[in-house]
C-alpha positions in Angstrom: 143.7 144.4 105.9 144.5 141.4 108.4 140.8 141.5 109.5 139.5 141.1 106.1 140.2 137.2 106.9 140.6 134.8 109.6 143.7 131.9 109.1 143.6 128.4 110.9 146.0 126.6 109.5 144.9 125.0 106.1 141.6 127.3 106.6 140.3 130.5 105.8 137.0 132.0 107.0 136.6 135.2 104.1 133.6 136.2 102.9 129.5 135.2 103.7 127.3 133.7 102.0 123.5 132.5 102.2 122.6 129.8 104.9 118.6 129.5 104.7 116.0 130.2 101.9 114.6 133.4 103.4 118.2 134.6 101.9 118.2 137.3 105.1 121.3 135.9 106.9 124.6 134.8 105.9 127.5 132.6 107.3 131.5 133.1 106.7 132.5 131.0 104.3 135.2 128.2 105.4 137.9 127.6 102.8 140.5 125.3 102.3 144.0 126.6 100.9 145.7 124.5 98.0 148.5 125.9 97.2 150.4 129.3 98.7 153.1 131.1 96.6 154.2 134.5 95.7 152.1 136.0 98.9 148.9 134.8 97.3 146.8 131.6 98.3 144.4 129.6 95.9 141.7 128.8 97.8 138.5 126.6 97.5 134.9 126.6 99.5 135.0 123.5 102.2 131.4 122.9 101.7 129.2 123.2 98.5 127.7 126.3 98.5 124.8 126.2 96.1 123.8 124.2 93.5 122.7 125.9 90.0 122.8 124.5 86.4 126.2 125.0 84.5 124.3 125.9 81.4 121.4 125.6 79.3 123.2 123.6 76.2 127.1 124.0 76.3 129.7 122.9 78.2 132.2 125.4 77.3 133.2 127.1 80.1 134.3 130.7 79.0 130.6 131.0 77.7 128.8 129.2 80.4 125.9 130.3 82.7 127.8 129.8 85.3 130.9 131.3 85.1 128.9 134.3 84.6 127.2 133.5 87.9 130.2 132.9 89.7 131.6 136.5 88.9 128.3 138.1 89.0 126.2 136.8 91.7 128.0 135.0 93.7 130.8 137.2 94.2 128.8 140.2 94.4 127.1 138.5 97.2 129.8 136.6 98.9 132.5 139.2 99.6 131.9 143.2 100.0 134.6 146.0 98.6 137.0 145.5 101.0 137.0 142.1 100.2 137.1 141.8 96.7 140.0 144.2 96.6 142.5 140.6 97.7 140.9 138.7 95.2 143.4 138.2 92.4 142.4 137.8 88.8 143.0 134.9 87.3 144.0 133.2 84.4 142.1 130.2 84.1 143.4 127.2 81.5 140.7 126.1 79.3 142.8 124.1 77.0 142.4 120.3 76.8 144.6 119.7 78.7 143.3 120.6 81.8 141.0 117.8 81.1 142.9 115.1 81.8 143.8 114.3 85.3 146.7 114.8 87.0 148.3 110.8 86.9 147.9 111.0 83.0 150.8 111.9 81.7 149.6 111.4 77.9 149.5 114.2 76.0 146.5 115.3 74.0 145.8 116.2 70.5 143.6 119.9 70.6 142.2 119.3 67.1 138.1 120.1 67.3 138.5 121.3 70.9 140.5 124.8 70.0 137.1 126.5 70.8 137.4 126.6 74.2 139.6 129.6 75.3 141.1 130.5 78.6 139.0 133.1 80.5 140.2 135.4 83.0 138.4 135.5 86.4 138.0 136.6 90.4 136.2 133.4 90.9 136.3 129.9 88.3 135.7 126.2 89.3 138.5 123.8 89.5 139.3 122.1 86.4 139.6 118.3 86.0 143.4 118.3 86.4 143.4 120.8 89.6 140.9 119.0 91.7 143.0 115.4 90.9 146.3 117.5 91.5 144.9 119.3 94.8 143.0 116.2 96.4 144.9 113.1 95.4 142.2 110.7 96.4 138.2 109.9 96.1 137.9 111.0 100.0 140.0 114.2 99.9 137.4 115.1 96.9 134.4 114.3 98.6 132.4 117.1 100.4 128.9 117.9 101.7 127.0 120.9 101.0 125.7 123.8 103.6 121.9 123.8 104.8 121.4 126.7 102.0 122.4 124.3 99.4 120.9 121.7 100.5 117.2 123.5 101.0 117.9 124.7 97.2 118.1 120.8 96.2 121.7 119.5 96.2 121.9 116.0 94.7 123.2 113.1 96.2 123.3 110.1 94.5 125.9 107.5 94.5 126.1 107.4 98.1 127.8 111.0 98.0 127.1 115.4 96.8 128.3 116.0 93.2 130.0 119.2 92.3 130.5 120.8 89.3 134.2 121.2 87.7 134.8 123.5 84.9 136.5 121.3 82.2 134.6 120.1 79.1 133.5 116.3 78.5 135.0 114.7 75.4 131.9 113.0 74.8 128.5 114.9 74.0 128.4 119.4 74.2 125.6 119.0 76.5 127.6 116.9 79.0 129.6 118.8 81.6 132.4 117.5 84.3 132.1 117.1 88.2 132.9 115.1 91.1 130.0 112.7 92.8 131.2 111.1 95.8 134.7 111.4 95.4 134.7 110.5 91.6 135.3 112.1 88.7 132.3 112.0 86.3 132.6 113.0 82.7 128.6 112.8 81.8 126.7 115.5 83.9 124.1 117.2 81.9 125.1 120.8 81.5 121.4 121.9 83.1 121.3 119.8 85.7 120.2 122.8 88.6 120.8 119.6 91.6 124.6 119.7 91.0 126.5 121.8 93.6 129.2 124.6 93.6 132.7 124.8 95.8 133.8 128.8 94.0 138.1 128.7 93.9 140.0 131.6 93.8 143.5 133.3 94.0 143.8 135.6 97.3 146.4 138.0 98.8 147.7 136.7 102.1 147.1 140.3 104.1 149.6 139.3 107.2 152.8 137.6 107.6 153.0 134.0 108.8 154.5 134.9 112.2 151.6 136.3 112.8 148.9 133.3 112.0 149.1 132.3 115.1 147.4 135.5 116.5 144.8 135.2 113.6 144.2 131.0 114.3 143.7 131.9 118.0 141.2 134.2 117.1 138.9 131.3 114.9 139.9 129.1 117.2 138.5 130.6 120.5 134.8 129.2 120.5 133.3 128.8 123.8 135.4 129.1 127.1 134.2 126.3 129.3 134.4 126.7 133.5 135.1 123.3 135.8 133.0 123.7 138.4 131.2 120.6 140.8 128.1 120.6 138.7 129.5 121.6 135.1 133.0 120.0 133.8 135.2 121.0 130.9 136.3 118.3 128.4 140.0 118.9 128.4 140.4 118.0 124.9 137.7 120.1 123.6 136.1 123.5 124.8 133.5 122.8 122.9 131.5 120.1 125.1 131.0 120.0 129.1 129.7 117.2 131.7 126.4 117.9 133.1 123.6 115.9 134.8 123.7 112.3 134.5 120.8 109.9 132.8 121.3 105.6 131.9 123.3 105.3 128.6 125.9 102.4 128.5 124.8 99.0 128.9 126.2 96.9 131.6 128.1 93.8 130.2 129.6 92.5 133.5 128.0 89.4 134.5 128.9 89.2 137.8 127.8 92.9 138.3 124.3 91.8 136.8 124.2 89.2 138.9 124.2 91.6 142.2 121.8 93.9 140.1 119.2 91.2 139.2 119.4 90.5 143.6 118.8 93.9 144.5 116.0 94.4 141.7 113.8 91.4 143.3 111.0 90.0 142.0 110.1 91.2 138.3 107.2 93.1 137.3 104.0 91.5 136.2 100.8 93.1 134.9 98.9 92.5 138.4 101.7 93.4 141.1 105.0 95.7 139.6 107.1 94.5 142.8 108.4 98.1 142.9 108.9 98.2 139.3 108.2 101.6 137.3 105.8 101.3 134.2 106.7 103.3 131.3 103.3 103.7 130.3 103.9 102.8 126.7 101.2 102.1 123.7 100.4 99.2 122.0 97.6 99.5 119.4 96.8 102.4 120.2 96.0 102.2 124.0 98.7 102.3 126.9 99.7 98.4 128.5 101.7 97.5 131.1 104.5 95.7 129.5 108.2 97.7 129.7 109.2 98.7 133.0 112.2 100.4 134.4 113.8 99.8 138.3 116.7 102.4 139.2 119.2 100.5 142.3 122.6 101.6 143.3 125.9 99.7 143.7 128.8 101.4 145.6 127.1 104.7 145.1 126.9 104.0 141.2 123.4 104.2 140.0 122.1 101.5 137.8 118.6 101.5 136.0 117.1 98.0 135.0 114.8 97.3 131.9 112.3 95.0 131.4 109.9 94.5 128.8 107.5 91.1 127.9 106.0 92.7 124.6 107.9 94.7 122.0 107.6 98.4 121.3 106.2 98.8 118.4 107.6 101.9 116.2 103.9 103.9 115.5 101.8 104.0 118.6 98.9 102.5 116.9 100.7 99.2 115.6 100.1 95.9 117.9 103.5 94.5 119.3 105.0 92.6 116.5 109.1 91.6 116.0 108.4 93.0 112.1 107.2 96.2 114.2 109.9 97.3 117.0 113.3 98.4 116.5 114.0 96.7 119.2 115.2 93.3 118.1 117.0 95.2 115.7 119.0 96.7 118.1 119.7 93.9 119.7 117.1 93.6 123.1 114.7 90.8 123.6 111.7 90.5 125.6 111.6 89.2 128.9 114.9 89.5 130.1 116.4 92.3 132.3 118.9 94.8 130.6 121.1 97.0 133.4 122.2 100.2 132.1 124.6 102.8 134.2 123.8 106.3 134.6 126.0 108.3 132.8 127.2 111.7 132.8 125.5 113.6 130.0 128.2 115.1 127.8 126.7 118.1 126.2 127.7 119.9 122.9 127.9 124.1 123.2 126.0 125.3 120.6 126.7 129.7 121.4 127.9 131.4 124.7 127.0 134.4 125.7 126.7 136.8 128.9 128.2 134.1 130.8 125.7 131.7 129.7 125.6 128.9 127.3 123.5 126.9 124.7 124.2 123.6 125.2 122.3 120.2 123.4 123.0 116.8 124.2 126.0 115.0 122.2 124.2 111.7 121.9 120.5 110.9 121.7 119.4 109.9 125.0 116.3 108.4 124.9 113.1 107.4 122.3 109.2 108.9 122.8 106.5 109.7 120.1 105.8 113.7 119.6 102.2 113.0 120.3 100.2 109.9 120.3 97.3 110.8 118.0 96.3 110.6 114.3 93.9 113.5 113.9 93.8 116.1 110.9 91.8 118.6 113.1 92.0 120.9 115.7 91.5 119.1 119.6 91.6 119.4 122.8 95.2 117.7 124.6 97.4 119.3 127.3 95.4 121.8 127.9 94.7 123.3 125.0 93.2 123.2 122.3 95.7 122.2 118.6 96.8 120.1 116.4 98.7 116.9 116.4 101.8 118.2 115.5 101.5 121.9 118.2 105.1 121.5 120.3 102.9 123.6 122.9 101.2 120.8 123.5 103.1 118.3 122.8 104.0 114.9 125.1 107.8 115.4 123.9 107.9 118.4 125.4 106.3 117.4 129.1 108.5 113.9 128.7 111.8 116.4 128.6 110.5 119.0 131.2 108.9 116.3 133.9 110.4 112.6 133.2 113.5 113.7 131.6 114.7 116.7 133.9 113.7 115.1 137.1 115.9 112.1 136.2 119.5 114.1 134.5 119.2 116.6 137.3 119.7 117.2 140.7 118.9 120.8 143.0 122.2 122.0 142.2 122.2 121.6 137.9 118.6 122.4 138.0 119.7 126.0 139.6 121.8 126.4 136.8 119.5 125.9 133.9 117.6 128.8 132.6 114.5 129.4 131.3 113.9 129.8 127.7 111.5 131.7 125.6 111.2 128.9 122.8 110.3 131.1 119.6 107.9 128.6 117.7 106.8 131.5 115.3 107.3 131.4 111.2 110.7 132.5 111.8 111.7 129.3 113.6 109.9 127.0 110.8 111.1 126.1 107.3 108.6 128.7 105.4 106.3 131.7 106.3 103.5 129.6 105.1 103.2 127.0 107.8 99.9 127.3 109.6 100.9 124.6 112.5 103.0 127.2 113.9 102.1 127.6 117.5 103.0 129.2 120.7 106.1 130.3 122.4 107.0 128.2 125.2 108.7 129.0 128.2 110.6 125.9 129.5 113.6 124.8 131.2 114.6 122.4 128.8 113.4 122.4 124.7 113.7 120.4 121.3 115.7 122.1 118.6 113.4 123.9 116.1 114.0 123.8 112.1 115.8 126.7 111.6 117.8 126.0 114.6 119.1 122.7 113.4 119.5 123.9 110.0 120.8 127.3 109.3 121.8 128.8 112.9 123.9 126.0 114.5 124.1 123.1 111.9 125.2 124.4 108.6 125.9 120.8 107.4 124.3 117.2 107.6 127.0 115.9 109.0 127.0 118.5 111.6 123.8 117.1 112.7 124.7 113.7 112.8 124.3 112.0 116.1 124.3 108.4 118.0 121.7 107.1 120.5 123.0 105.6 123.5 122.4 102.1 124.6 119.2 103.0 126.7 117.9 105.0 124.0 118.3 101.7 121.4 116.8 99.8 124.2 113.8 101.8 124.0 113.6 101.3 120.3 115.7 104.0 118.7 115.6 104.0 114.9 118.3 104.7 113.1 121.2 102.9 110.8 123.1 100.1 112.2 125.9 100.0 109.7 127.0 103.3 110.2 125.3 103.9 113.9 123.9 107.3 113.4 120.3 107.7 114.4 117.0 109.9 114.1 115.6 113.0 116.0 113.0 115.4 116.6 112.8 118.7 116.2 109.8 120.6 117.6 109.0 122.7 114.4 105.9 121.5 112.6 105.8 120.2 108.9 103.9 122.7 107.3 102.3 120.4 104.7 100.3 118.2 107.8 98.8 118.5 110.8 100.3 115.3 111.7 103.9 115.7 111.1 107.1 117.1 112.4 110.5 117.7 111.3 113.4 115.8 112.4 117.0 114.6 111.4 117.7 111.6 109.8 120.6 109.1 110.8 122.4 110.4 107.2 122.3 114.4 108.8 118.9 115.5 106.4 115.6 116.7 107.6 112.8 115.8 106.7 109.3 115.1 108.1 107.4 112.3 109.6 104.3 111.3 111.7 104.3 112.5 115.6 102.9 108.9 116.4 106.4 107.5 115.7 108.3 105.8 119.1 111.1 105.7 117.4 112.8 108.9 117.3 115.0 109.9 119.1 115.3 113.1 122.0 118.4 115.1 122.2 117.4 118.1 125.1 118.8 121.4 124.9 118.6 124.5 127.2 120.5 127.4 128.2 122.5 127.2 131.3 124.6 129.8 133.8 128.5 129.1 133.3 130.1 129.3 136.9 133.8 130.0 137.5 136.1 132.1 135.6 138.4 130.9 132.4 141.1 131.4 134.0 140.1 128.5 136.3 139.7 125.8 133.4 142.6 123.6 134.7 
């Protein structure tokens, strides 16, 4: 029975449930305990799970849509026989007074609520009083839902998710309970389908405590990372490694940017580049020589210097406008020179196996467009002929494969790195409808694709959160300055356009956008040989 569930701690992994649309492949579900006694645990889900409506016209619970859905669907599709065997049933309080939250101590009259009668239940949502007993404040209540519940159209409004709770509003029958952002709300309409589900229930606890240690190592043991020359363990977490280096952090030192200025010479101009690189960029449509890059070393530390006399603007076809970059917004002005040092790229591992892992970059490391062009048809770039939005064909794709693996890598990373069969087929995109699909590509280094980012290694938006570095805001990253999070592509097609791609927004969603946007951001990943044993880690 101990391997019916995994323990960490305050977590339990038991049970799967749906993480995409296609409704194919599941996830275990991550729970949080809330109270143990008696050799039982009351558990609730982490993240929402699903959204659906709580009912068509009542809020009274015992006869509501979804309690029946709960028991029925849900929980004939969460947990198998085995499974449902620990599941206690329950006795769940209906009465008014599990209505009233927990620092209330009034007690309340009954008369014209004596309708609603306790149920008994494998699976119930928390009540009004339980969820301000079990999380004391507005952030212990506030959640996020999976990438299943978000694709079925979880609401967030209010800055946060809502979630339904099972208790009864004193005010209208049609209004229901739930939590949005951390706050109790008392005026949900009971079929409201955008409002999401956490399921609660009473389990058996299969093994002894003394042996939770056993069962945490066992959750706990994700990938096993090797410290080698070219690949380096994070001590504090086996989950990221050091590999490859590229600019990120901006050089505040002024007397170090005095000796980089001296080294760099004589700045570029449009006639003579003195040894300065052009980037090539767009302006209106048309490439001009105005951002250049020099690389320099200092004490065997390698610098790279930025220089720019015309903004970037944020769509390829705009002119060079400050209402038009993200640059001044970021804090970089034209004409002056910005040093920034190179880095070692700290990478997050996404799955290991047969001693190789899939690693993505941790932050967002640079900005480029998907494709400069604006065309609803069919045409002939790359080499091929395709659409605007074809990752086959792509400029992201050479920019992280030529530009970008030339500059992070030397002979000895580059003999580590595999190379990947990219699957850019309907089963990679968001539907089975999407006739921008192209391809497979075989590359060193790739863009995440849609399902990728969504259902196989991100089950949540704040999973997929992520910050540019400096150089990548210097090259006119968009993304949110108050809370510093940023955008970036994916290389799956928007199946609604020829000209758009998905990609995740600063707040964690995807979503789609034109491949003419500068803006967005590039966070690599590929697959790479892991060296050395674990035994070695220290």
């Amino acid at each position: 029975m101990s391997n019916l569930y995994k323990r960490n701690g305050n977590k339990i992994y038991f049970g799967s449930y749906y993480k995409d649309l296609k409704c194919q492949n599941k996830e275990p579900v991550e729970w949080d305990i809330l109270e143990e006694k008696d050799g039982m645990a009351l558990i609730i889900s982490h993240y929402i799970l699903d959204c659906v409506k709580f009912d068509n016209k009542s809020n009274n619970y015992e006869k509501s849509f979804i309690r029946k859905w709960l028991n029925n669907d849900f929980y004939n599709t969460a947990f198998d026989d085995n499974e449902k065997a620990i599941i206690e049933t329950t006795n769940v309080d209906n009465s008014v007074q599990s209505v009233i939250e927990a620092t209330n101590n009034e007690d309340y009259s009954v008369d014209g609520f004596d309708e609603f009668k306790n149920s008994n239940d494998k699976i119930f949502l928390l009540s009004i009083k339980e969820a301000t007993t079990y999380f004391k404040t507005e952030l212990e209540r506030t959640t996020e839902g999976t990438n299943y519940a978000d694709l079925k159209g979880l609401s967030f409004d209010l800055g946060g998710y809502s979630w339904w709770l099972r208790s009864f509003s004193f005010g209208a029958r049609r209004e229901g309970t739930g939590v949005i952002n951390g706050n109790i709300c008392h005026d949900l309409f009971v079929n409201n389908t955008g409002v999401g589900v956490r399921p609660a229930c009473w389990i058996k606890l299969c093994v002894k405590k003394e042996n939770e240690n056993k069962l945490t190592n066992d959750v706990s043991q994700n990938a096993s990372i090797r410290t080698e020359n070219n690949i380096k363990s994070n001590g504090e977490n086996n989950n990221k490694i050091f590999f490859g280096s590229y600019p990120q952090s901006i050089v505040n030192d002024n007397n170090l940017m005095i000796k980089l200025n001296e080294l760099a010479g004589k700045l570029p101009t449009e006639v003579n580049k003195n040894d300065w690189h052009d980037y090539n960029y767009y302006i209106k449509g048309q490439k001009t020589n105005y951002m250049y890059y020099k690389d320099v070393e200092i004490d065997n530390i390698k610098y790279r210097g930025v220089y720019f006399t015309q903004y970037r603007p944020v769509v390829y076809l705009s002119d060079s406008l400050e209402s038009a970059t993200m640059q001044i917004e970021n804090g970089y002005t034209k004409c002056k020179i910005y040093w920034f040092s190179y880095d070692q790229i700290e990478w997050d591992i996404l799955k290991e196996a047969n001693g190789k892992a899939l690693i993505i970059s941790n932050s967002i490391l640079d900005a480029q467009e998907y494709y400069p062009a604006n065309f609803e048809a069919q045409f002939n770039h790359n080499g091929g002929d395709g659409f605007a939005n074809n990752y086959e064909l792509s400029n992201v794709r050479k920019f992280i494969n030529e530009t970008f693996y030339t500059t992070a890598f030397n002979d000895l990373h580059r003999a580590l790195i595999e190379n990947t069969n990219a699957d850019n087929s309907v089963e990679s995109l968001e539907t089975n409808n999407n006739i921008y699909k192209c391809n497979d590509t075989n590359d060193k280094l790739f863009l995440l694709s849609y399902q990728e980012a969504g259902a196989t290694y991100y089950l949540t938006s704040t999973k997929r959160k992520a910050k540019g570095s400096d150089y990548a805001k210097c090259q006119g990253l968009f993304g949110n300055s108050s809370t510093g999070y940023d955008n970036w592509w994916l290389r799956s097609p928007n199946w609604r356009d020829a000209k758009e791609v998905y990609y995740v927004m600063d707040n964690g969603h995807i979503d789609h956008v034109n491949v003419m946007i500068t803006a967005n951001g590039i966070r690599p990943a590929c697959w790479i040989k892991l060296r050395g044993e674990k035994e070695n880690n220290n």
